[in-house]
C-alpha positions as CSV (number, residue, x, y, z in Angstrom):
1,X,2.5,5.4,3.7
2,X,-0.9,4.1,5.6
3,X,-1.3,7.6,6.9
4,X,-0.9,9.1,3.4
5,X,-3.7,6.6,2.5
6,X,-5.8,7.7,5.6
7,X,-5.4,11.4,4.7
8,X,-6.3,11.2,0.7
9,X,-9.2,8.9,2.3
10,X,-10.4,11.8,4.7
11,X,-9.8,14.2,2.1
12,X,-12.2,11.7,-0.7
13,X,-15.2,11.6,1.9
14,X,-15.2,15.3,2.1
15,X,-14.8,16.2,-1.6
16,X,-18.2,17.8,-3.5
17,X,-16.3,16.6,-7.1
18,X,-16.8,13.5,-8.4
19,X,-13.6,13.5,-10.5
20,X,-11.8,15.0,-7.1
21,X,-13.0,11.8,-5.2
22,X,-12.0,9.5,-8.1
23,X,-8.3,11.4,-8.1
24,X,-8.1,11.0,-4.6
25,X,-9.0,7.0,-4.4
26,X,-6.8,6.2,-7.2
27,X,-3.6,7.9,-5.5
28,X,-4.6,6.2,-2.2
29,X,-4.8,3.0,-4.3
30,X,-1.4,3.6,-5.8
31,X,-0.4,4.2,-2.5
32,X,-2.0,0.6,-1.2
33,X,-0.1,-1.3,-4.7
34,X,3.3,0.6,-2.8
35,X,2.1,-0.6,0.2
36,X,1.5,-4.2,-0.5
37,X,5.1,-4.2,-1.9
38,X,6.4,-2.9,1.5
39,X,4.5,-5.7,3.3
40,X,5.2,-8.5,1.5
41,X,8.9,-7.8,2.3
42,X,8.3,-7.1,5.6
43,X,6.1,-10.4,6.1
44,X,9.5,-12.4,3.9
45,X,11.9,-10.5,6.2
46,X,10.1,-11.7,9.3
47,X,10.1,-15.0,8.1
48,X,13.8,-15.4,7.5
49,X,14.4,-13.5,10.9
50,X,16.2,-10.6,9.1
51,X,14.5,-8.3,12.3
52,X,16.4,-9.7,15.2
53,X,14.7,-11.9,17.7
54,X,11.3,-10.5,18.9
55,X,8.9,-10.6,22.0
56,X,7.3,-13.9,22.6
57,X,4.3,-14.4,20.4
58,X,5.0,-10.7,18.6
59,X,6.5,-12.3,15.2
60,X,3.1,-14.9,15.4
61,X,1.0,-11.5,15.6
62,X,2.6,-9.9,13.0
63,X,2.7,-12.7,10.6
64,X,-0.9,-13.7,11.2
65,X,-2.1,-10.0,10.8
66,X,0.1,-10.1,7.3
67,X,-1.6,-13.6,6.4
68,X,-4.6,-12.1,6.8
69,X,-4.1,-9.1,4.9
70,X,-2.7,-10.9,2.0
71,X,-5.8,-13.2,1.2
72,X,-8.1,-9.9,1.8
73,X,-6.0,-8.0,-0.6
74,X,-5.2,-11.1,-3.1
75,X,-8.4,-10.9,-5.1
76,X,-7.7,-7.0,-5.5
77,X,-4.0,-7.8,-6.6
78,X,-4.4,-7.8,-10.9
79,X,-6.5,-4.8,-10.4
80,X,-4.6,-3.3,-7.8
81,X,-1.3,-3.3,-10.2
82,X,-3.3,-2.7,-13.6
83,X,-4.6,0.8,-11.6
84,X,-1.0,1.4,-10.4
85,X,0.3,0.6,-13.9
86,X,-1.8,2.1,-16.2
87,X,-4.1,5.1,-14.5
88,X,-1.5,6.0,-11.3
89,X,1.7,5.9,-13.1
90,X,1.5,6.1,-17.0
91,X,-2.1,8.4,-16.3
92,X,-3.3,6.6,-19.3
93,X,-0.5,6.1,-21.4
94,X,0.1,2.7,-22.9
95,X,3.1,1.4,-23.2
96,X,5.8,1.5,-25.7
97,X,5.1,-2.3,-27.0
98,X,1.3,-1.2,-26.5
99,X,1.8,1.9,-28.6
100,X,3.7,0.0,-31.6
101,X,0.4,-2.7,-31.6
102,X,-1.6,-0.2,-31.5
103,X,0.4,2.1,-34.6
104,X,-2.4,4.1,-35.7
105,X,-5.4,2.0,-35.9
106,X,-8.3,3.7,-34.1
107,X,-10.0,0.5,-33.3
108,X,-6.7,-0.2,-31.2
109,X,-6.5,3.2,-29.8
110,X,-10.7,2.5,-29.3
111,X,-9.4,-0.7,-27.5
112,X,-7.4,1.2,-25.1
113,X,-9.7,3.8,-24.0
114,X,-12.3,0.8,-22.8
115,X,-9.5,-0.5,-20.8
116,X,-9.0,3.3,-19.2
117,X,-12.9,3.8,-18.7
118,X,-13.2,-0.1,-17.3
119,X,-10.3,0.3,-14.8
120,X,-12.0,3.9,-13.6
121,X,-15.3,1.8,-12.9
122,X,-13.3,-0.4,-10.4
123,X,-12.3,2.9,-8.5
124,X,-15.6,2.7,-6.5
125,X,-14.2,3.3,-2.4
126,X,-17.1,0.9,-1.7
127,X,-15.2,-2.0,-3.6
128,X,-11.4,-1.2,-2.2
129,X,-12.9,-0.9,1.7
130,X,-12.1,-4.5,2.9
131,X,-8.6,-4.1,1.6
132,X,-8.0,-0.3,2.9
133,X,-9.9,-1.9,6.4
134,X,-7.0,-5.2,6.1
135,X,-4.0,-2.8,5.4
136,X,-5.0,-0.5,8.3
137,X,-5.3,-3.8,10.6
138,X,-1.6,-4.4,9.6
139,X,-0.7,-1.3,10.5
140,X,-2.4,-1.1,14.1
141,X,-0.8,-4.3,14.7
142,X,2.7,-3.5,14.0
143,X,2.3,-0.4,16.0
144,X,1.2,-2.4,19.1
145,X,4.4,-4.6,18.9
146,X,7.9,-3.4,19.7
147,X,10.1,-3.8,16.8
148,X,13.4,-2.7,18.2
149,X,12.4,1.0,16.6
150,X,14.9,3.5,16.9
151,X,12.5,6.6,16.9
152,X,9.1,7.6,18.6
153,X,7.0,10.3,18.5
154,X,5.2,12.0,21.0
155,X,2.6,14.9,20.4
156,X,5.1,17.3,18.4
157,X,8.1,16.0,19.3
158,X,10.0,13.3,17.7
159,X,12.6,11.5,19.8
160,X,15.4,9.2,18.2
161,X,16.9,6.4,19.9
162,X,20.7,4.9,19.5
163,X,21.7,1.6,20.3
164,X,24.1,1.5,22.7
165,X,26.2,-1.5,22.3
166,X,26.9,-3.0,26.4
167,X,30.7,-4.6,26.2
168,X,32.2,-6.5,29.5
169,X,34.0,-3.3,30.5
170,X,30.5,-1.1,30.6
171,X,28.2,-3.2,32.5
């Protein structure tokens, strides 16, 4: 997921359109709301020891590098989900209970389109970096710890691994 973040990133510092860069950021910013989903189950996972028993001090790593990324990303959070919510997913569509409020008042439907142009102000790249910079920490760190993974990759080949299970009779 971070790498589809990395490359809509790349592909936003290299785009002439302004509404291009803006389309780009929000889906990397969708991307993040997925993201911080993923690693807040990861970080609860860790902590119940759902991942098996790891290296000495690698669960500490990995749960320090989540704490970390969790208060960087917390004041982002409401704005991270009302982007995700309302200009990734719907693209600008309010919701059925919003829709029935809003019946066919203009002033409602006025309402709505302040909300639209006031979360497109908070798409600034500036604004998100220290939260795109903490979830790419996360990531570097969970690549320098062993996790038990069953698959590597190496230039354009990808290798998978199977456990083998070692029983008295095959030592």
């Amino acid at each position: 997921m971070l790498e589809d973040i990395n490359e809509l990133l790349v592909s936003h510092d290299l785009s002439s359109s302004e509404q291009g860069r803006f389309t780009l950021l929000r889906y990397a910013l969708v991307a993040l709301h997925s993201f911080d989903e993923l690693a807040s189950r990861f970080q609860a996972g860790l902590r119940t020891g759902k991942f098996g028993k790891l290296e000495a001090g690698d669960e500490t790593r990995l749960l320090d590098a989540l704490s970390i990324y969790h208060r960087e990303l917390d004041p982002f959070r409401s704005d991270l989900a009302a982007i995700r919510h309302t200009l990734g997913a719907h693209r600008g569509v309010p919701s059925g209970k919003e829709r029935k409020r809003f019946g066919k008042q203009f002033d409602a439907w006025g309402e709505w389109e302040s909300t639209l142009v006031a979360l497109e102000a908070k798409c600034g790249r500036s604004r998100w970096q220290v939260a795109l910079e903490a979830a790419f920490s996360v990531h570097n760190t969970i690549t320098q710890v062993d996790l038990g993974q069953w698959y590597s990759t190496h230039g354009n080949m990808f290798r998978l691994y199977t456990p083998i299970r070692l029983t008295a009779g095959n030592r």
